[in-house]
C-alpha positions as a Markdown table, in Angstrom:
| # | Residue | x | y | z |
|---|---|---|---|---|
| 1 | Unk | 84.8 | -72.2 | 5.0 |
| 2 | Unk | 87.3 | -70.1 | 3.0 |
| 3 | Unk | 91.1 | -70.6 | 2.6 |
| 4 | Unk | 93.3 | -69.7 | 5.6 |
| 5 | Unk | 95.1 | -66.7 | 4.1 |
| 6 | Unk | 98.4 | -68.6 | 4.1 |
| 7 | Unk | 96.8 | -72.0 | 2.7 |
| 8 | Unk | 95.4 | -69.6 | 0.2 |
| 9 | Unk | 98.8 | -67.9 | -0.7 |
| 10 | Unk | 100.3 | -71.7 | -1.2 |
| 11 | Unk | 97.4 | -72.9 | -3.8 |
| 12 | Unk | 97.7 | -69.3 | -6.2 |
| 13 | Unk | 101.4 | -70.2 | -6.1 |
| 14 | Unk | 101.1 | -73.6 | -7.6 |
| 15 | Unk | 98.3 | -72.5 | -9.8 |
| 16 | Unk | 100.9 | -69.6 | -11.0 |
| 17 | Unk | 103.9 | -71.7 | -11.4 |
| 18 | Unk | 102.0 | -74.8 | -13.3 |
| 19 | Unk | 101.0 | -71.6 | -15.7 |
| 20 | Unk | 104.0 | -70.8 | -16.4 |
| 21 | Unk | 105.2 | -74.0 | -17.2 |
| 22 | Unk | 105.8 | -76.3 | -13.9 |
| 23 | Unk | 105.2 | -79.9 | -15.2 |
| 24 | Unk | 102.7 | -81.3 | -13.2 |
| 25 | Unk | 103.7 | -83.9 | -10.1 |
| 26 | Unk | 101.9 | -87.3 | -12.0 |
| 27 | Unk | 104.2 | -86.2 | -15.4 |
| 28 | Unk | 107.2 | -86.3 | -13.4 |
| 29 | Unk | 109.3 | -89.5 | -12.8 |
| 30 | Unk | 109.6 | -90.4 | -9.6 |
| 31 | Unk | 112.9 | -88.7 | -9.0 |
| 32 | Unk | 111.6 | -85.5 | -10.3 |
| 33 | Unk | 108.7 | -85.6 | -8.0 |
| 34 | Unk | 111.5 | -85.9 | -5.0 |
| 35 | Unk | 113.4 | -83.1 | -6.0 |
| 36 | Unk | 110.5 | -80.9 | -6.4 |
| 37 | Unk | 108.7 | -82.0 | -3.4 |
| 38 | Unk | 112.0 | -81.4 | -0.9 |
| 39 | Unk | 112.9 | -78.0 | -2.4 |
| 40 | Unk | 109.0 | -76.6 | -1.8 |
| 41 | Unk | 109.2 | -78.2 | 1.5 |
| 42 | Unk | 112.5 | -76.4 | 2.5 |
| 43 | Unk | 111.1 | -73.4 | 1.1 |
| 44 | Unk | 107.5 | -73.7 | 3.2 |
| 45 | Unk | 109.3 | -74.8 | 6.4 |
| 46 | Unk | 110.5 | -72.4 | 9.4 |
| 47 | Unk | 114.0 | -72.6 | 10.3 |
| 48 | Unk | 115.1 | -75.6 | 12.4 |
| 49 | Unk | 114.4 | -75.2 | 16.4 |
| 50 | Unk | 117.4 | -76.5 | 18.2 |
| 51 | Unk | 117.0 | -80.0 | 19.8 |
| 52 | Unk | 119.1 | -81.7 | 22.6 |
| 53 | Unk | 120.6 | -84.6 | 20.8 |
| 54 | Unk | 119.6 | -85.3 | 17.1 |
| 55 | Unk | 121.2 | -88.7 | 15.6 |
| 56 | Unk | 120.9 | -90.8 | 12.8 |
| 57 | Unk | 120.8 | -94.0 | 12.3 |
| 58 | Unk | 119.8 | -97.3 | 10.7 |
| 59 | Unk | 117.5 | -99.7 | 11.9 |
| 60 | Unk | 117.5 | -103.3 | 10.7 |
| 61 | Unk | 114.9 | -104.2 | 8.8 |
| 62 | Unk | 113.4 | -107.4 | 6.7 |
| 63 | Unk | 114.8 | -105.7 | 3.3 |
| 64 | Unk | 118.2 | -104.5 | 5.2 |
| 65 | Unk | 118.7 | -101.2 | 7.2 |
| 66 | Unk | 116.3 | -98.6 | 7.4 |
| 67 | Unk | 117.7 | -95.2 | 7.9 |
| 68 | Unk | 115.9 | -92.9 | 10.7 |
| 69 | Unk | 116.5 | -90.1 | 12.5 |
| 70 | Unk | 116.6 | -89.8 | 16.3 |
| 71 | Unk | 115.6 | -86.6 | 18.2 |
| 72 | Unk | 115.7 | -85.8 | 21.9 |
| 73 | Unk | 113.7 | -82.5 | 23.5 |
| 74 | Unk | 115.7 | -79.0 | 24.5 |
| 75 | Unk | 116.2 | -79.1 | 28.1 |
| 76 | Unk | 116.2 | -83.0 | 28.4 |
| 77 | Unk | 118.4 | -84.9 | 30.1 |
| 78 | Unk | 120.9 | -87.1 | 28.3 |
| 79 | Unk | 120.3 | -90.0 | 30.2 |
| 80 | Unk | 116.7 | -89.6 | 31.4 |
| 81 | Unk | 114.6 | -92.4 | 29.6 |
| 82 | Unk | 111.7 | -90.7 | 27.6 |
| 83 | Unk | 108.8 | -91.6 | 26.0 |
| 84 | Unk | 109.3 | -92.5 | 22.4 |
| 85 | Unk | 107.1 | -91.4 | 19.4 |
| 86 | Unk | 107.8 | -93.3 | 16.3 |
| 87 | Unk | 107.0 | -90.8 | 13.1 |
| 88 | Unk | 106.1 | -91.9 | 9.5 |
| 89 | Unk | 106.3 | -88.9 | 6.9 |
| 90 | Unk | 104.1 | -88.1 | 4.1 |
| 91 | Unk | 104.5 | -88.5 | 0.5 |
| 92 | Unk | 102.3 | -90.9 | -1.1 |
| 93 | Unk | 104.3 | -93.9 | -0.4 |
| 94 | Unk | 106.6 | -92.3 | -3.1 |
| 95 | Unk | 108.2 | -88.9 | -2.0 |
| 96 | Unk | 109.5 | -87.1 | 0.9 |
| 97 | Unk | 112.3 | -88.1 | 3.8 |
| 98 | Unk | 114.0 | -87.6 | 6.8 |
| 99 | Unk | 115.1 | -83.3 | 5.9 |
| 100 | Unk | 111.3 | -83.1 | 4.2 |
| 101 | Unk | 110.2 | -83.6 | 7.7 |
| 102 | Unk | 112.9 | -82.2 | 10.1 |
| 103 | Unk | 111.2 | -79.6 | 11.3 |
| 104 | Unk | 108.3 | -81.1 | 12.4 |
| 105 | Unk | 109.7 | -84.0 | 14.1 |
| 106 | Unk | 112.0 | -81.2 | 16.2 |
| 107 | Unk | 108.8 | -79.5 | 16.8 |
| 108 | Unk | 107.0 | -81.8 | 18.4 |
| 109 | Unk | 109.9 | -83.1 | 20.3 |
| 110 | Unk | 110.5 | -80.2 | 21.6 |
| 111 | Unk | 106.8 | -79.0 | 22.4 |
| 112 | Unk | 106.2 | -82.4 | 23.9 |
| 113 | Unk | 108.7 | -83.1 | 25.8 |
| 114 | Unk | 109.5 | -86.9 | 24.1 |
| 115 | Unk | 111.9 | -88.3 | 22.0 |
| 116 | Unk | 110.9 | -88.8 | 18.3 |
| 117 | Unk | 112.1 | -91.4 | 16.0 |
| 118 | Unk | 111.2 | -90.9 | 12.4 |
| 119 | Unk | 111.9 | -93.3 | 9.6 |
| 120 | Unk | 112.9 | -93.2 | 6.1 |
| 121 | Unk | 110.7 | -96.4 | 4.9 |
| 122 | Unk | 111.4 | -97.8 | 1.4 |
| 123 | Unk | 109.6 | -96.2 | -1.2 |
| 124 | Unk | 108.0 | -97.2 | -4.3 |
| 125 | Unk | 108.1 | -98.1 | -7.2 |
| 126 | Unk | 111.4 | -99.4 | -6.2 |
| 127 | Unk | 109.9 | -100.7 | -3.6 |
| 128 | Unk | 106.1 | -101.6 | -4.0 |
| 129 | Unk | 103.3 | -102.7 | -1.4 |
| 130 | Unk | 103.6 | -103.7 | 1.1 |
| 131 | Unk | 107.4 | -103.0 | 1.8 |
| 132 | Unk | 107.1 | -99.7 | 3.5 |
| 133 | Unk | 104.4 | -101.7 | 6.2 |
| 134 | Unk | 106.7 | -103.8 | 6.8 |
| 135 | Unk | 109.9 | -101.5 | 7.1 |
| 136 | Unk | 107.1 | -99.6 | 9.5 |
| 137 | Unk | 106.4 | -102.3 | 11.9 |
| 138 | Unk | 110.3 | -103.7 | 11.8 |
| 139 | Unk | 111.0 | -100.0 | 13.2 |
| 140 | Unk | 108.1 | -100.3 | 16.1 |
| 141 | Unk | 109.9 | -103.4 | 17.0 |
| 142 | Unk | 113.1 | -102.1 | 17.3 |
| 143 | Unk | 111.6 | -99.5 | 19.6 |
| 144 | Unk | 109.5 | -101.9 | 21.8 |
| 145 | Unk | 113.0 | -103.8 | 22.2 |
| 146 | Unk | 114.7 | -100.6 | 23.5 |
| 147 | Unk | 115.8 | -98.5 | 20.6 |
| 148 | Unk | 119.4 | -100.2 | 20.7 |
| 149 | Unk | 120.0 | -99.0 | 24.0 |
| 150 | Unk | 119.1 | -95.4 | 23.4 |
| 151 | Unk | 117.5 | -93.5 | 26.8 |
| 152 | Unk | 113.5 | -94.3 | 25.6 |
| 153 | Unk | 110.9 | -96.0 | 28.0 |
| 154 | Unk | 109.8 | -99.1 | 26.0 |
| 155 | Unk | 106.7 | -99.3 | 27.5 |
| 156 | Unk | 105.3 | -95.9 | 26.5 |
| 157 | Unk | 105.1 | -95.6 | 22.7 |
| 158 | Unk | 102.9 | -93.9 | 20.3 |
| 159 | Unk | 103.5 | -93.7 | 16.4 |
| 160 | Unk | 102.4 | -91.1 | 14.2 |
| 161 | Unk | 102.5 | -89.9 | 11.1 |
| 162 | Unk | 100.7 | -87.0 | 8.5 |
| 163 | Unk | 99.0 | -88.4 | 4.8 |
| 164 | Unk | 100.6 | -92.0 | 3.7 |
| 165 | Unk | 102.2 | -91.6 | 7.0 |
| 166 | Unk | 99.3 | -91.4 | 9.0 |
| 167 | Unk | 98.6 | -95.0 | 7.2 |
| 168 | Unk | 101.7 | -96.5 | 8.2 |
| 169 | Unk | 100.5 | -95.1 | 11.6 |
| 170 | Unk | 97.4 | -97.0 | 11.7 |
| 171 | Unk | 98.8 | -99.9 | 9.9 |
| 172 | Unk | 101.0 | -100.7 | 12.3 |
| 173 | Unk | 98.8 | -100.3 | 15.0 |
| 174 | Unk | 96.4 | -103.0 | 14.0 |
| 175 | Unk | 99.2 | -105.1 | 13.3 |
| 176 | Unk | 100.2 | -104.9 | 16.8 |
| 177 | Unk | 97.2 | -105.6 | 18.5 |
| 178 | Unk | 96.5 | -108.6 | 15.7 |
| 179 | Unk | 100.0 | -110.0 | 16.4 |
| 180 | Unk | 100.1 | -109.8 | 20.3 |
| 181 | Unk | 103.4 | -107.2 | 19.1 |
| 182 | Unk | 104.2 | -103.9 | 20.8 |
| 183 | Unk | 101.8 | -102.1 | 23.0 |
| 184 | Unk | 101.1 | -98.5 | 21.5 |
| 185 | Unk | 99.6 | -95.8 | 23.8 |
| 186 | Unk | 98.5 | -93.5 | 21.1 |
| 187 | Unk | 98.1 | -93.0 | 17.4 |
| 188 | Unk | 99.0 | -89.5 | 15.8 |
| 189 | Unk | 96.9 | -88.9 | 12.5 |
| 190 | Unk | 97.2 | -85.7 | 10.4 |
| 191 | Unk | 95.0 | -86.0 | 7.7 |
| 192 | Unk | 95.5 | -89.8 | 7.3 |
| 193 | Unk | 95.3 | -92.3 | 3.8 |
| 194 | Unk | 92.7 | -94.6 | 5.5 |
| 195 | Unk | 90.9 | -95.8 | 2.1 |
| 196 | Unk | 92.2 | -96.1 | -1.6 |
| 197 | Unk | 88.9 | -95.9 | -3.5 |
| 198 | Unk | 89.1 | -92.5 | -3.8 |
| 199 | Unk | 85.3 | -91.9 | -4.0 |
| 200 | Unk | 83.9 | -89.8 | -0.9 |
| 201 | Unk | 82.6 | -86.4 | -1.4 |
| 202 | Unk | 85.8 | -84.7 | -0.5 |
| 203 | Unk | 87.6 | -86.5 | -3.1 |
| 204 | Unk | 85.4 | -84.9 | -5.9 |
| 205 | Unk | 85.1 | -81.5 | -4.4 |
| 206 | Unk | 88.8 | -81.4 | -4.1 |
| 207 | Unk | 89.6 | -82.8 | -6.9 |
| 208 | Unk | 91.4 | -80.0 | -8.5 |
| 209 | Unk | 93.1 | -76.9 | -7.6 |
| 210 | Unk | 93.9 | -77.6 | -4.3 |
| 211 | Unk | 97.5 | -78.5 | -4.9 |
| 212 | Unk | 97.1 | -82.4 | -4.0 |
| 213 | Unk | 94.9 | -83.3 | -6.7 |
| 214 | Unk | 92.7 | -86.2 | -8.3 |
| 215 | Unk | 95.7 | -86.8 | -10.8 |
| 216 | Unk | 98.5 | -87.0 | -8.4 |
| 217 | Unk | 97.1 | -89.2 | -6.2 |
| 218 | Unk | 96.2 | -91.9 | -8.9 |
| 219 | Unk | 99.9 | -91.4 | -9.8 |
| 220 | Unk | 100.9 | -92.2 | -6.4 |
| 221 | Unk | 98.9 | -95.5 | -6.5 |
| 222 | Unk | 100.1 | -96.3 | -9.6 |
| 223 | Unk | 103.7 | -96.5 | -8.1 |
| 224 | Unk | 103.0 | -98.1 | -4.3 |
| 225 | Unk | 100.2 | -101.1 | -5.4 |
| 226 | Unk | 100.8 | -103.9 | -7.1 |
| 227 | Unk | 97.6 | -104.5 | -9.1 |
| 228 | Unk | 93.8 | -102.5 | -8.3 |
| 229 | Unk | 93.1 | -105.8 | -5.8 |
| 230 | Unk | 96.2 | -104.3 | -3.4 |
| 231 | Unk | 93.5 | -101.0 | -3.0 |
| 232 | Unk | 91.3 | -103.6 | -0.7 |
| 233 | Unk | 93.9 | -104.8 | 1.6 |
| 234 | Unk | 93.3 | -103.2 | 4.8 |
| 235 | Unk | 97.1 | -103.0 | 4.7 |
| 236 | Unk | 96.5 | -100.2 | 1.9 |
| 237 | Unk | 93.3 | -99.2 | 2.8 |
| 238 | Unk | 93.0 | -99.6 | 6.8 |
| 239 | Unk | 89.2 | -98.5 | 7.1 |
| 240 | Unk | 88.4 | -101.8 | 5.7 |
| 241 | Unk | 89.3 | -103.8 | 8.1 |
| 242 | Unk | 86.6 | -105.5 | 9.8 |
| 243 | Unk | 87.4 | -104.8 | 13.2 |
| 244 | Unk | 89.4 | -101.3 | 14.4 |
| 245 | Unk | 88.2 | -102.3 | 18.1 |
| 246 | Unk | 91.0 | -102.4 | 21.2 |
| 247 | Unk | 93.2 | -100.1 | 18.9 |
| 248 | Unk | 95.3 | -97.2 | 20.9 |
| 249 | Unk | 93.7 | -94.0 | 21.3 |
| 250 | Unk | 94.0 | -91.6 | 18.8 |
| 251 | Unk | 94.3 | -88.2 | 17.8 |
| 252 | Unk | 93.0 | -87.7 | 14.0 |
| 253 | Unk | 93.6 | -84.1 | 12.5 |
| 254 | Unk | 92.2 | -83.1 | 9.1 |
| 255 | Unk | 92.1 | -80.1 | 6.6 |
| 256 | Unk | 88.8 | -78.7 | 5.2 |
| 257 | Unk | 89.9 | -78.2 | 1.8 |
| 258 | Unk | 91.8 | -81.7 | 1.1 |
| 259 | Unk | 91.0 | -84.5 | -0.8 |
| 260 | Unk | 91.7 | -86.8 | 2.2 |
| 261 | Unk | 88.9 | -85.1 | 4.6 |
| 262 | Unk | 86.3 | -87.2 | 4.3 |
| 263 | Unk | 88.0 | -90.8 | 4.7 |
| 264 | Unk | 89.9 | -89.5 | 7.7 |
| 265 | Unk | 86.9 | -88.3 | 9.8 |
| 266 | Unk | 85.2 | -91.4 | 8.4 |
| 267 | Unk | 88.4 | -93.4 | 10.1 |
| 268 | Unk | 87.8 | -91.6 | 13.6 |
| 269 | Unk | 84.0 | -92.1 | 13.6 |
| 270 | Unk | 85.1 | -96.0 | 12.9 |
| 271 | Unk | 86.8 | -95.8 | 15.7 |
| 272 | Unk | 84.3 | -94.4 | 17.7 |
| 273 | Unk | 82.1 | -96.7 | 16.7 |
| 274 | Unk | 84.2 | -99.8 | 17.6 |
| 275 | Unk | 84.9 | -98.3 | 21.4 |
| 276 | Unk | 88.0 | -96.6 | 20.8 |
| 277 | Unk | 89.2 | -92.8 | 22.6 |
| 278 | Unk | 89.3 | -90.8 | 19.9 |
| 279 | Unk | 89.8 | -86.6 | 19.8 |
| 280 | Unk | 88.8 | -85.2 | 16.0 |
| 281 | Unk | 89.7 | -81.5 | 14.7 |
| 282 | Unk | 89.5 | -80.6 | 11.6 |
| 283 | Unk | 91.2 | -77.6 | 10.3 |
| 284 | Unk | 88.3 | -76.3 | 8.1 |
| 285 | Unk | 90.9 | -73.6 | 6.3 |
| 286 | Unk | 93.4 | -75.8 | 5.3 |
| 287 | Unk | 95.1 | -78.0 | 2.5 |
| 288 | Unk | 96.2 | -81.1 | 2.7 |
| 289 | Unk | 100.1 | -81.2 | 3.8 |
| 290 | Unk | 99.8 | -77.9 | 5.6 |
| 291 | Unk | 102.0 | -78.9 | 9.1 |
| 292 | Unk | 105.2 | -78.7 | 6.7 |
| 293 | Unk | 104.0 | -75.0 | 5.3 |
| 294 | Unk | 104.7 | -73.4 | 8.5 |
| 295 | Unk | 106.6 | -70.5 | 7.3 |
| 296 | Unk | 103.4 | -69.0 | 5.3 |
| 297 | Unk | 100.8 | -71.1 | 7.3 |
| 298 | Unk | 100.8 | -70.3 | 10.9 |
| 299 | Unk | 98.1 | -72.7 | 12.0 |
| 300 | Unk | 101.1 | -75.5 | 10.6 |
| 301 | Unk | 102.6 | -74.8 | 13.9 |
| 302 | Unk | 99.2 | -74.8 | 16.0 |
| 303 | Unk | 98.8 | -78.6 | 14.2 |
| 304 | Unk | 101.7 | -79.8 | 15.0 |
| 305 | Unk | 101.3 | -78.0 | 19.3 |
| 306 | Unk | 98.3 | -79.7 | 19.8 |
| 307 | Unk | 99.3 | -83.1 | 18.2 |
| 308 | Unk | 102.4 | -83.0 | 20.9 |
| 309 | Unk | 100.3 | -82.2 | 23.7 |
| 310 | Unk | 97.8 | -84.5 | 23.2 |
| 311 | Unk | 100.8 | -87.3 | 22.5 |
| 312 | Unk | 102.6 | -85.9 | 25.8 |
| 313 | Unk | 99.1 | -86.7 | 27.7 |
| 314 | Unk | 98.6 | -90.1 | 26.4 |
| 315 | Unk | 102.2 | -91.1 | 26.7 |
C-alpha cells in the first residue's frame, strides 16, 4: 500500500533535510539525538488538549527516583478512583521523555476516560540493559500498591507503550505473571520492539528511507545492550521467551511501512498461539513513530482513539 499522504509528507522531509546537510541520528551523540528527536516531535505534535489534573512526580526506584508524569481525564472527578494505564514512551531505549510524549498520554486520557501514568525510565548508555526493565516494573509496582495515595483503582491496570516502549510494555508483563507481581488487564502495543535480530522481511524492505532506518537502529543497540548475547534475553527481545501463555490481553498496532512490522504481528500471532485475547491492526500507510506526527498525520490521532477504547473496555 502507498504512503498515507501525511506519513509521506514526513519521509520527503527527512530525506530533504539529510540533503541538505542534517547529520544523520546514528552520527549523533546521544545528546544530539535528544535534542533533535524532542524539537521534530514538538513540531509533528497537535497542541496540548486540556486534562483535569496533570502532576509530576517521582517514583522510587532500584537506581533512585524515577520521574513520571501523572494525568487525569477532562470531566473526571477529583476524587473518583480510576483505572490506571501505566505508559512507556518510545525512543530506542535512548531518546525521548515525558514532553516527547505529552500529547499522547493526554489523548488517550482523555478519550478513555482513565488516568495515565507515564514514566521517564533511565536511558542508555548512561544507563545500559537492563535498567530501564527494571525502572519499568519498580513503576508497575508502585501502581499496584496505590500510586502513593493518588485516586487510581489498583486492581484495574493496563501498561502500554509505542516502539522500545511497547517492549517495556510486554516486558513487564511477563515479569508479572512469572513473579506472582501485579495483575495487568491489558497490554497497549504500538508497533512494539519484540525481537533484536533485526532479520524479518520488514527489516530489509524498510531498511532505508523510511525515516527509522537499518543504521539507526543498530545505533540504538549499540547504546542499550551490553554485549550481542543481551539481544537473546527475552528481557531485550520478549518474542523469545518460551512461553507468552496466561499474559493480559492485548491490543498490538503496527505501521505498513516500518521496520518493526513484521516482529510485532509475529508477537501477536505468538500470542494467539499460546491462548492469549489478542486484537491486531496494522496501519498499512504508515511509518514507524507515526501516533506522535499528529499534526500532519491524521490517522496519529485515530491510533491513539482506538488504542483508548480498546484500553477503556478491557480496564
Amino acid at each position: 500500500m502507498a504512503l498515507h499522504p501525511g506519513a509521506k509528507w514526513v519521509v520527503d522531509a527527512a530525506a530533504a533535510a539529510l540533503e541538505m546537510g542534517q547529520t544523520p541520528l546514528e552520527e549523533k551523540t546521544p545528546e544530539q539525538a535528544r535534542a533533535f528527536y524532542s524539537d521534530s516531535r514538538g513540531a509533528l505534535s497537535p497542541d496540548l488538549p486540556d486534562v483535569s489534573q496533570i502532576e509530576d512526580l517521582n517514583i522510587p526506584g532500584p537506581h533512585g527516583e524515577i520521574p513520571a508524569r501523572y494525568y487525569r481525564p477532562i470531566g473526571s472527578a477529583e476524587d473518583e478512583a480510576l483505572p490506571l494505564c501505566i505508559f512507556y514512551h518510545g525512543g530506542g531505549w535512548v531518546i525521548g521523555d515525558l514532553e516527547t510524549h505529552d500529547y499522547v498520554c493526554r489523548r488517550m486520557a482523555n478519550n478513555g476516560g482513565f488516568a495515565v501514568v507515564s514514566i521517564d525510565y533511565r536511558m542508555a548508555p548512561e544507563h545500559t540493559f537492563p535498567t530501564a526493565v527494571e525502572d519499568a516494573y519498580a513503576a508497575l509496582e508502585w501502581a499496584a500498591e496505590g500510586a502513593a495515595g493518588r485516586a487510581i483503582d489498583p486492581a484495574r491496570l493496563a501498561v502500554a507503550g509505542d516502539s522500545a516502549g511497547g517492549n517495556l510494555a510486554i516486558v513487564t508483563s511477563i515479569m508479572a505473571r512469572d513473579n506472582n507481581g501485579p495483575a495487568i488487564r491489558f497490554q497497549g502495543l504500538f508497533y512494539p520492539a519484540t525481537d533484536m535480530d533485526m532479520t524479518t522481511r520488514s527489516h530489509i524492505d524498510f531498511a532505508e528511507g523510511h525515516v527509522l532506518t537499518a543504521k539507526s537502529m543498530a545505533w540504538f543497540q549499540e547504546q542499550y545492550l551490553t554485549s550481542a548475547a543481551d539481544r537473546d534475553d527475552w528481557r531485550a527481545s520478549p518474542i523469545k521467551h518460551d512461553d507468552l501463555g496466561n499474559l493480559p490481553p492485548a491490543f498490538v498496532l503496527t505501521a505498513g511501512h516500518d521496520p518493526l512490522k513484521d516482529e510485532g504481528e509475529a508477537y501477536a500471532k505468538r500470542l494467539i498461539d499460546a491462548g492469549v485475547d489478542v486484537t491486531f491492526k496494522c496501519y498499512e500507510g504508515q511509518i514507524h513513530g507515526f501516533i506522535t506526527m499528529s499534526k500532519v498525520i491524521d490517522e496519529g490521532d485515530h491510533a491513539i482513539d482506538e488504542m483508548a477504547a480498546a484500553i477503556h473496555a478491557a480496564i
